[in-house]
PAVO-956638 format. One record per atom (N, C-alpha, C): x, y, z. Coordinates in steps of 0.02 Angstrom, whole numbers, plus 50000, padded with zeros to 5 digits. Atoms other than C-alpha are relative to their C-alpha. Layout:
XYZ/...
//
This chain:
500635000850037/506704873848363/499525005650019/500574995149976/505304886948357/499414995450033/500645003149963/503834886548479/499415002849954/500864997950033/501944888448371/499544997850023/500675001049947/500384891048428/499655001249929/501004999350067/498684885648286/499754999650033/500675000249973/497484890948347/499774997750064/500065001149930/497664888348529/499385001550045/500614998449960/496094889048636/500204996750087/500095006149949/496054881948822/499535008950061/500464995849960/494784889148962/500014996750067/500155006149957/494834884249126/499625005650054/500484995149954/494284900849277/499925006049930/500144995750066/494774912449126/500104998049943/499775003350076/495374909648952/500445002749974/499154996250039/496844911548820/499734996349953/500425000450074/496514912848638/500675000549963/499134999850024/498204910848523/499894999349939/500104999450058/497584913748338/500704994849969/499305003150038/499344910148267/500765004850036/499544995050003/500874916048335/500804993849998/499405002450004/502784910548312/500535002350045/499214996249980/504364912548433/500564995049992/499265004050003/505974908748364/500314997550016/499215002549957/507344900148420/500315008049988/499344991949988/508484915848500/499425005150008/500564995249983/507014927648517/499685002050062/500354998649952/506494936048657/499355002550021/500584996950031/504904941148654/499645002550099/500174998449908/503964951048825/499204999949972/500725001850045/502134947548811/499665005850077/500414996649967/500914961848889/499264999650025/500985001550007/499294960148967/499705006950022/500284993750002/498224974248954/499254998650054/500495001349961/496814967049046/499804993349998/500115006950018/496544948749112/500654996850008/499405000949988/498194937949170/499914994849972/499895009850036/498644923049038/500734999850031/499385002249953/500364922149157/500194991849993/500145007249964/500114905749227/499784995649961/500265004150067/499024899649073/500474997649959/499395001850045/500464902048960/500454997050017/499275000649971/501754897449058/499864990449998/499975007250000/501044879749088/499794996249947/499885001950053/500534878848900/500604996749980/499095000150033/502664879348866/500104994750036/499585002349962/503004870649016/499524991649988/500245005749991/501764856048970/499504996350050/500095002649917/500994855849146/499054998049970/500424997550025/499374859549028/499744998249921/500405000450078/498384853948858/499715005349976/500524997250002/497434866148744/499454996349989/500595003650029/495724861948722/499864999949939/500065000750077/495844866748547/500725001949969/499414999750054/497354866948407/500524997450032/499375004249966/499114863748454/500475004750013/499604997849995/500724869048513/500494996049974/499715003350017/502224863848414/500675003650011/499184995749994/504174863148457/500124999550074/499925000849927/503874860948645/500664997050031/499365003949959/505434852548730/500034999850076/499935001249937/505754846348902/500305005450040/499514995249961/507134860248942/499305007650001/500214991849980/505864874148970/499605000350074/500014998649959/505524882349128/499505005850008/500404995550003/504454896949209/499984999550082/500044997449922/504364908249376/499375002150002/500684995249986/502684913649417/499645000550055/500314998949937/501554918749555/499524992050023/500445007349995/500594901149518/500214995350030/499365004150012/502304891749516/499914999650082/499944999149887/502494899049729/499584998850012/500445003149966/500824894749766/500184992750017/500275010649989/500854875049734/500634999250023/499475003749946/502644876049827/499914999850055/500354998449951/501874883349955/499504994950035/500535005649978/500414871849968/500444992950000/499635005650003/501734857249952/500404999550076/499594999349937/502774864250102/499424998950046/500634998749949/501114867350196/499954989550009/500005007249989/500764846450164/500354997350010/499365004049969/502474842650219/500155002050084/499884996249947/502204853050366/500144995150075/499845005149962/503134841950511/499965004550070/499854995049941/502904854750654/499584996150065/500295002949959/501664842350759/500604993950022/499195006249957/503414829750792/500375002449998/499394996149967/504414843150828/500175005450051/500164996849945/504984851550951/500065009949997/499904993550032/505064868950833/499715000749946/500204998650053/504154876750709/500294996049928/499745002050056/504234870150537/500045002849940/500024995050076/504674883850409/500334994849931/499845002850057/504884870950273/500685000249992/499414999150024/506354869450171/500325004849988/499614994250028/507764878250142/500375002449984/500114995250088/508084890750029/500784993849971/499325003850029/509894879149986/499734990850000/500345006550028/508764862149984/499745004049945/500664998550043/507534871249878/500295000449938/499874999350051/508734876449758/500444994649986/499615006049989/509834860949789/499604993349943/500365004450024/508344850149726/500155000549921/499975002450076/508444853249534/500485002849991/499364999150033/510314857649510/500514995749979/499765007050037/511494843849416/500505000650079/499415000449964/512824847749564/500005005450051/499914996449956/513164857749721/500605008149993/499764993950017/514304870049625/499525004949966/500424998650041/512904875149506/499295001750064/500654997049961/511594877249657/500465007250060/499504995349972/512924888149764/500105006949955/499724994650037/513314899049607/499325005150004/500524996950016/511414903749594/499815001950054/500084997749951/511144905949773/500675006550001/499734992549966/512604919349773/499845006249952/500144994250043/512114927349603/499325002450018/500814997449982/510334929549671/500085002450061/500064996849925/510764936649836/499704994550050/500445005349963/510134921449918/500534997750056/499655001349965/511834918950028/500014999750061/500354999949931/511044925350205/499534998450023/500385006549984/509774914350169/499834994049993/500055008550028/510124898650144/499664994950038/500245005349959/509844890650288/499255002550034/500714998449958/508154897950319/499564997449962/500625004250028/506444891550280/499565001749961/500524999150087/505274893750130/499435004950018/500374993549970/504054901150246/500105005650054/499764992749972/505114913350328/500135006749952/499884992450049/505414922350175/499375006349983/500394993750032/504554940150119/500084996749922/500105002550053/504014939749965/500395000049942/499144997950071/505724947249858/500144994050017/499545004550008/506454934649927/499764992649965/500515007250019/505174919549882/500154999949933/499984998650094/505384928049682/500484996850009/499375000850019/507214924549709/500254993350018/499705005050010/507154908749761/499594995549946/500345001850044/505954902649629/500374998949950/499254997150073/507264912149481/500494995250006/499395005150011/508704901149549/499594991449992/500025007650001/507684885149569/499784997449905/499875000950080/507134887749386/500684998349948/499374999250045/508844892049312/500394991350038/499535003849981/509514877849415/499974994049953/500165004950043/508484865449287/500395001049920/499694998550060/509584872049157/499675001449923/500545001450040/508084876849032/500355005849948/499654997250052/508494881848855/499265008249991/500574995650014/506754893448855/499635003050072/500194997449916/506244903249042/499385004049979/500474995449980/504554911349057/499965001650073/499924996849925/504574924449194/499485003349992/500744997450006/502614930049224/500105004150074/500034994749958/502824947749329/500654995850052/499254999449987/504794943649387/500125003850050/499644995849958/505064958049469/499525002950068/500524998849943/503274957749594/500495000650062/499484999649911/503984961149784/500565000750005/499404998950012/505584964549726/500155007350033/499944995950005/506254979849794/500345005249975/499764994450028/507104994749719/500814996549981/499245002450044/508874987849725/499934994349973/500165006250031/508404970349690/499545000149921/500215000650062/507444974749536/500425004449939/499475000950044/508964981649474/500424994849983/499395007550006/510114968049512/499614994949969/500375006350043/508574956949431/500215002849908/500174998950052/508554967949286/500865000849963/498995000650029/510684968649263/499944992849966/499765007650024/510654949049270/499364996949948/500545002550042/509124944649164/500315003149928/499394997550071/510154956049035/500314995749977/499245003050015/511724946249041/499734992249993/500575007050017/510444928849054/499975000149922/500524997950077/509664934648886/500514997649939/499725001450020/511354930748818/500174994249965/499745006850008/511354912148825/499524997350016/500465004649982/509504906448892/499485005649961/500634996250044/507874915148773/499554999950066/500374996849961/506744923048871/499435000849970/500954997250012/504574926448872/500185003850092/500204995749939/504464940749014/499455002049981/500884996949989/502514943949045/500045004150047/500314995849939/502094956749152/499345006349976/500334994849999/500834971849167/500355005450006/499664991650004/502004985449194/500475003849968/499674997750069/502424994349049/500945000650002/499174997050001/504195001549094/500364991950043/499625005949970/504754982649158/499934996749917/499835002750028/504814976748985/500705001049955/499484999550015/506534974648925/500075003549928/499624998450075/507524983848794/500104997149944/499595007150076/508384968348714/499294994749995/500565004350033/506674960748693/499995001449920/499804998850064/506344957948504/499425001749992/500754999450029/504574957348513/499505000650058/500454999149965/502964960548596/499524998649982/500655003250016/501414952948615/499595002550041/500714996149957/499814961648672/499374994249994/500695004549981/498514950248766/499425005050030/500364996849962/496824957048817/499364994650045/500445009049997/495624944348902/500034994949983/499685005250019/496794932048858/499804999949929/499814999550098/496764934648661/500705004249996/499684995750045/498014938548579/499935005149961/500434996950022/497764953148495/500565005649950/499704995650010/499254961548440/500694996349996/499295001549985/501124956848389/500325005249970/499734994250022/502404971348376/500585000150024/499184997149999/504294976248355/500095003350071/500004996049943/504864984148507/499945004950007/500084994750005/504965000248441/499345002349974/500724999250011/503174998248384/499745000750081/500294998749934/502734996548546/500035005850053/499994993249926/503535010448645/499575006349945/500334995850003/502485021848525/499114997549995/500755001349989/500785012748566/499475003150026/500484996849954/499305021948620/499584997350065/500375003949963/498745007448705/499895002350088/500004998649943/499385014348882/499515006850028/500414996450008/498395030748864/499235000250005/500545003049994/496895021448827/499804997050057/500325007049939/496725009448988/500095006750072/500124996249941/497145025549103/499385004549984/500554996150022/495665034349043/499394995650015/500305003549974/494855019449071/499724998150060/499964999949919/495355015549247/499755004650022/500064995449963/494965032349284/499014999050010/500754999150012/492975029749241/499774993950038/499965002249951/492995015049329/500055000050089/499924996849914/493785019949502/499365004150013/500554996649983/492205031349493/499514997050038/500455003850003/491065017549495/500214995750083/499815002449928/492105009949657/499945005050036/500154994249955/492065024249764/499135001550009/500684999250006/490185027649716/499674996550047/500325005549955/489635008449783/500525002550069/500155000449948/490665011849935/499745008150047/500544996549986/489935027949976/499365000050024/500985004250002/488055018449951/500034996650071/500095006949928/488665005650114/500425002150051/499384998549966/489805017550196/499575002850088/500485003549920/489585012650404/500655003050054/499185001249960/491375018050482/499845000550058/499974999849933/491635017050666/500375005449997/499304991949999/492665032650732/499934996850074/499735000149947/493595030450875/500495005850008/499654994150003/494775044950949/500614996250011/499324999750010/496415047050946/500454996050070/499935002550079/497495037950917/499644991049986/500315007550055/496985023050811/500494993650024/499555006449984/498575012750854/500575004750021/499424997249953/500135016050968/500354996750021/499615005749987/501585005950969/500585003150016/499364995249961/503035010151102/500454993650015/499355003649980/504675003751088/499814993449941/500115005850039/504074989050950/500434999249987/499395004650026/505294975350906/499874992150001/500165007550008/505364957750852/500494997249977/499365004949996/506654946250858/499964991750034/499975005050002/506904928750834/500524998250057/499425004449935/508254914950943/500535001249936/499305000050045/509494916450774/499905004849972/499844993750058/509104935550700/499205004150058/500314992449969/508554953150790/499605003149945/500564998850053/507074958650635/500035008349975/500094993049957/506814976750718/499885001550046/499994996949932/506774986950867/499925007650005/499934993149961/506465002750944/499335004249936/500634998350029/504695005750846/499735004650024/500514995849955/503735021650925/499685002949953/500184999850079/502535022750788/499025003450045/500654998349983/500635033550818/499655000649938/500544999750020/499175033050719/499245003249994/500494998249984/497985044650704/499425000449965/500595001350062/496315046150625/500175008249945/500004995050069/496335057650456/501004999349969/499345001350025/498235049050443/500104995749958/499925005650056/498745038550277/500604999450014/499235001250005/500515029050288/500114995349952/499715002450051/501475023450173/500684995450036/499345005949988/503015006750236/500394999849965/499485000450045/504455008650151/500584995750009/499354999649990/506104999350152/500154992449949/499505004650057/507034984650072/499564991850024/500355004949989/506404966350065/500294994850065/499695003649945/506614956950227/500005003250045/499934995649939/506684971250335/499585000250054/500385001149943/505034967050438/499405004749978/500704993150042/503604981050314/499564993950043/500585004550019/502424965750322/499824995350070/499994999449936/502784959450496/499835005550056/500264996049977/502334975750571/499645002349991/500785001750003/500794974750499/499504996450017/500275005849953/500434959450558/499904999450061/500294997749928/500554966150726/499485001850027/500544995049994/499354977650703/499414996349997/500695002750040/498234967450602/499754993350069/500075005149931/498434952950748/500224993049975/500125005550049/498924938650624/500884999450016/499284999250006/500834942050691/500034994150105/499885002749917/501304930950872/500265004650050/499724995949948/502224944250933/499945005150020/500184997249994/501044954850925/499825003750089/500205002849938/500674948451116/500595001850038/499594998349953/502334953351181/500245007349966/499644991050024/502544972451118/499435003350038/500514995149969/501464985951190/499715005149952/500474996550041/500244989351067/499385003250008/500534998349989/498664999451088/499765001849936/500365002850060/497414996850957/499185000949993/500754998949969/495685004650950/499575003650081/500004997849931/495765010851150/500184993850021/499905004049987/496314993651166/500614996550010/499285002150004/497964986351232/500094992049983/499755006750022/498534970151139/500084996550077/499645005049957/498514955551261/499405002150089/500604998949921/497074963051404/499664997049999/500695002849996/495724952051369/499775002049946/500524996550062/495124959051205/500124992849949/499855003550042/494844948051058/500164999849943/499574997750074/495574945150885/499295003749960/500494994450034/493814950550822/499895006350028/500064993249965/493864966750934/500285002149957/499474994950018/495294972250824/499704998149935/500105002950053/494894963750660/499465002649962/500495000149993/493064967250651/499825010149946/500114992050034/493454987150603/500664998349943/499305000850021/495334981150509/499874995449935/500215004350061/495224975150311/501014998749985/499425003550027/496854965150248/500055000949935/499795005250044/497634962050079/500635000450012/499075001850023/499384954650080/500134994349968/499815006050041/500324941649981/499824993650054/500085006749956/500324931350134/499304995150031/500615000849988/498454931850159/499774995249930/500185002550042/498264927149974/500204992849994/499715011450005/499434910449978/499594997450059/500445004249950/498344906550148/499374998849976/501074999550027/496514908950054/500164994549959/500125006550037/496554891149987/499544994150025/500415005049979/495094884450068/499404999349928/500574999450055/493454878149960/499455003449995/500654995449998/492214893449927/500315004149950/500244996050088/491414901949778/500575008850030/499684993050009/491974919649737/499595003550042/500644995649949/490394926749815/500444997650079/499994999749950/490694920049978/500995002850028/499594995449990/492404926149969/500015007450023/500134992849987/491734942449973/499585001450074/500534998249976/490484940050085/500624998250085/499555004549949/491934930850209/500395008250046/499794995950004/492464948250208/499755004550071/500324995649947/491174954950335/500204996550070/499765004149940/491764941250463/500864997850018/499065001150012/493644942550421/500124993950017/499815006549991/493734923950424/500144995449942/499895003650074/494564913550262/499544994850010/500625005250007/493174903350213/499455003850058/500944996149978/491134908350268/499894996250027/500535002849949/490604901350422/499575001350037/500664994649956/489344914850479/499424998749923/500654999350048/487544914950395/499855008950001/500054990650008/487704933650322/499275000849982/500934998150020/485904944450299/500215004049940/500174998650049/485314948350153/500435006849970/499684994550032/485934965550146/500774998049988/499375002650009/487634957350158/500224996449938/499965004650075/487474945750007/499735007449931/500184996850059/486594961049904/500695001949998/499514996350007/488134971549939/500694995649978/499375004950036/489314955049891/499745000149904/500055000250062/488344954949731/500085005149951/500034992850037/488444974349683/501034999749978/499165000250005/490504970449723/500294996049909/499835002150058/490414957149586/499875000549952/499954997350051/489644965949474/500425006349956/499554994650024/490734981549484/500764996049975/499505002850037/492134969149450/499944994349927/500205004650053/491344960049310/500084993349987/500055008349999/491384943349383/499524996750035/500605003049981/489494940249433/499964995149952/500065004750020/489644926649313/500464992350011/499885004149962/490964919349428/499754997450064/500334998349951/489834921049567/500104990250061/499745008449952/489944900449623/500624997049965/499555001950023/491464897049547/500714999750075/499584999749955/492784891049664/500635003949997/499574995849990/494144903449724/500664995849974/499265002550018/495694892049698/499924997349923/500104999450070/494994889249518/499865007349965/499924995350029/495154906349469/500675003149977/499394997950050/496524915949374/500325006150065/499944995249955/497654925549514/499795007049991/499914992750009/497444944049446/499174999350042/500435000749963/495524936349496/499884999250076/499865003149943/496004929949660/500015008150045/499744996349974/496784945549696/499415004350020/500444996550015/495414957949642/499324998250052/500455001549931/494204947349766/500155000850075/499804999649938/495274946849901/500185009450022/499754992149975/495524968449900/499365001049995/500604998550001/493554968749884/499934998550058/500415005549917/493274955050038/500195006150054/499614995749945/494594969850132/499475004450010/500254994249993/493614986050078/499324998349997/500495003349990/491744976550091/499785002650080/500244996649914/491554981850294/500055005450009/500014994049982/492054998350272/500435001150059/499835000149942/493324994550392/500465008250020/499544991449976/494345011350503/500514999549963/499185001850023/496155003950459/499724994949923/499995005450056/496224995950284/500885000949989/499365001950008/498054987250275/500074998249934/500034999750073/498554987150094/500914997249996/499465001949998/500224975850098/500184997749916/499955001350068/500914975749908/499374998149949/500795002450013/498904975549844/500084997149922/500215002950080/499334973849644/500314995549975/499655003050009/500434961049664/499244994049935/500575005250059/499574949349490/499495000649992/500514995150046/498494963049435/500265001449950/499794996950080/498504967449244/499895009150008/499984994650005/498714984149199/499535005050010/500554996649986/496914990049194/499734999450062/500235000249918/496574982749364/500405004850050/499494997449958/498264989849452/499755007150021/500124995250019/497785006349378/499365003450040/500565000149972/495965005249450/500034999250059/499945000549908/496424999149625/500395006350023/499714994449986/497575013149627/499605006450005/500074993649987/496675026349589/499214998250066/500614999249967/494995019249695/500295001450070/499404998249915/496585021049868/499945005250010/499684990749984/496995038349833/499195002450001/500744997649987/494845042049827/500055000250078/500405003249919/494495033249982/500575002450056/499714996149969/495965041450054/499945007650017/500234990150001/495705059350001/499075002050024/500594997749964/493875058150075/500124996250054/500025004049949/494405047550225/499524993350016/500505005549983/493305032150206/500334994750015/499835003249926/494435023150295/500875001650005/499444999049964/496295023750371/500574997449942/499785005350057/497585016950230/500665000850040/499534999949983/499245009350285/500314994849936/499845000750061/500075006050129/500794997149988/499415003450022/501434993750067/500365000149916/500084999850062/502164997249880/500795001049994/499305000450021/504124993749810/500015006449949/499634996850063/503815005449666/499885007650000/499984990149984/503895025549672/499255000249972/500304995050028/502715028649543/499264995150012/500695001349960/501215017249647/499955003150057/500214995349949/501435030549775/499305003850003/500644994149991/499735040449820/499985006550007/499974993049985/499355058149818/500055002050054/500305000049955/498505055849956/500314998550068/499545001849965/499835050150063/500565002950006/499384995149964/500965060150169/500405000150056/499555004849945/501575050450312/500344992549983/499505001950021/502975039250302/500304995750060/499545004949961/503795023650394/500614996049964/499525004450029/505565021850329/500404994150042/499755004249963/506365006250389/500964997949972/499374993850031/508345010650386/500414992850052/499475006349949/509774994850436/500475004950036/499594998749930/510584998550599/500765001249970/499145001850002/512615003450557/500354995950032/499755002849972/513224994250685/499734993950003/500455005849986/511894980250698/499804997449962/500505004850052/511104968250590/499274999549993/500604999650016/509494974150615/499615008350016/500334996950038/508244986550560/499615007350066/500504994149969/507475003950643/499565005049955/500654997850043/506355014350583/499975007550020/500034992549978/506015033350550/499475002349962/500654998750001/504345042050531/500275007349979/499944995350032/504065056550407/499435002650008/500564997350024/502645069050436/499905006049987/500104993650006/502025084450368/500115005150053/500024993549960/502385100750474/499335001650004/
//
């Protein structure tokens, strides 16, 4: 049966507007957002989770499904409320990954098949919150497919995925396409499939546009939003210029000898001798699981084992008496893992403002100049009209966009940038990108940079931490690239 949308309205942090549109039975259709993420909106339109406030959807059926960045939150927050680690005598990384996908499969052959076609085989028996974030996509994809759904929306699929894995996503989503219809949303142009039939252009959640595929690859639309971004990023760099406070400390910034981290059932990495100096940008490279995001966490202090490596950090050696705000205090965050933790109750403003005290959720009384400079933030992002609106009621690409402001808000030395555009639309991605490579190429602060995809590389960036599996060993070392 076809799915139709009259006149669809619903509003809840942002909005989605659905004039009229039709998808077939057998039709694949990849829906683009140009600015503004209806992801999550749409997805729980299909999936029912969701009413519009105005017109209807007709054709709906029980068998449909959907992966999205929304989808991992509320498992997340589910594992978090199941969290049994106070009656035990060991951490409680939730379920895992072979319950998780175990739970909605008719049979134990059918959850096995999807754990080996997804690469999920070396982790089965591990826990929901041990995974990086490729791997979290991949167990999401099988727990979907495991419900056997005649209709899959996949809203940005291939986020945290890395290089080989977003082939092997993009082989089997092929050979999928065969026998289950597909809606792939994403923001990044060259991730929308071939064998799509159709395309749908959202902009601020309207619809605004339906087109052939081959209409689409000659659209000007992409042309337009970098020309855009570019006039923008101006306007970011400008404000932090206006509040720019840096500390300088000498050389080096951070100095980690011999780093390694290893669990009681798996060695991570080892043999780290990694320096930091000031006027240095790095770039983390390597495959998902390998430990990028964990050896940031060292740094950043938000890692446990930070306390048994020999880190120096500011003139400061991890573990002397110094405190997590000694290190923190100059050090701005965004990572995926920070974002699934920001689920306490506070407006968007004080998000920002949470920023100067690096603490999720505002429990300092900030001065004035602190709140002007939260309000100049939300105007350069054009959500001073979310200003008291609660953070976990906003639309992630929003979420996101606050939480890489709250980072670069202090002007901190080190700004850690762990996968930043993960459920940014196209005009945002575009804009955070180019405001990195500014604030890099004038040094306004330190960038250590996390990114799966080549062509979110920086100009500006010319040092290099590849992280390279051991031949003999099962775990991970690391080799440092720098200019002559």
């Amino acid at each position: 049966m076809d799915v139709i949308f009259n006149h669809v309205s619903f509003d809840r942090s942002g909005s989605i507007s659905i004039p009229n549109w039709r998808i077939q039975s057998g039709e694949h259709w990849a829906v683009f957002e140009t600015q503004g993420n209806v992801g999550s909106l749409l997805g729980d339109l299909l999936c029912q989770e969701i009413l519009p406030k105005e017109g209807e959807v007709l054709g709906l059926q029980t068998d449909i499904a959907q992966v999205s960045l929304a989808e991992q939150q509320r498992l997340l927050e589910l594992e978090n409320a199941n969290d049994d680690t106070d009656f035990m005598d060991r951490i409680d990384f939730g379920r895992t990954v072979a319950q998780l996908v175990s739970e909605f499969a008719s049979n134990e052959t059918v959850a096995e098949q999807l754990i080996q076609e997804l690469d999920l085989l070396h982790l089965r028996e591990r826990g929901f919150k041990q995974l990086s974030t490729g791997e979290t996509r991949r167990v999401m994809l099988a727990r979907a497919l495991a419900t056997s759904p005649k209709l899959l929306i996949l809203d940005e699929p291939f986020v945290g995925l890395d290089t080989l894995h977003r082939k092997m996503l993009a082989d089997y989503l092929r050979d999928l396409s065969l026998h289950i219809q597909l809606v792939v949303i994403t923001s990044r142009e060259d991730e929308i499939p071939v064998w799509v039939n159709h395309v749908a252009m959202f902009e601020d959640g309207t619809l605004t546009e339906q087109l052939g595929y081959q209409q689409w690859r000659t659209h000007p639309v992409i042309s337009q939003l970098l020309a855009q971004s570019s006039a923008q990023s101006e306007q970011w760099l400008a404000l932090i210029r206006k509040h720019q406070h840096q500390s300088k400390f000498p050389d080096p910034l951070v100095k980690i000898t011999d780093g390694h981290v290893e669990y009681v059932d798996q060695k991570i990495f080892s043999g780290v001798n990694w320096q930091i100096n000031n006027g240095e940008h790095w770039q983390v490279r390597g495959p998902n699981g390998c430990g990028k995001s964990t050896l940031l966490g060292m740094i950043f202090g938000d890692h446990p084992q930070c306390y048994s490596n020999d880190i120096l950090i500011y003139g400061l050696k991890r573990g002397s008496g110094e405190t997590v705000w000694d290190i923190k205090q100059h050090t701005g965050m965004v990572s995926s893992a920070l974002h699934l933790q920001y689920r306490v109750s506070c407006s968007a403003l004080e998000v920002l403002l949470s920023g100067f005290f690096d603490s999720i959720g505002l429990y300092d009384k900030p001065s004035q100049n602190q709140i002007d400079a939260a309000k100049e933030w939300l105007t350069l992002l054009h959500m001073e009209h979310l200003h008291d609106r609660s953070f976990k009621s906003l639309e992630y690409s929003q979420q996101r966009l606050l939480l890489i402001a709250r980072a670069i808000i202090k002007q901190p030395t080190i700004l850690i940038l762990d996968e930043p555009y993960q459920g940014l639309d196209f005009l945002g991605r575009k804009l955070v990108m180019n405001a990195l490579d500014m604030i890099a190429k004038e040094n306004l602060s330190q960038l250590l940079y996390v990114s799966h995809y080549v062509e979110d590389e920086l100009d500006s960036i010319h040092h290099f931490v590849d992280f390279i599996k051991d031949e003999d060993d099962e775990y991970y070392r690391v080799e440092l690239t720098q200019p002559m």
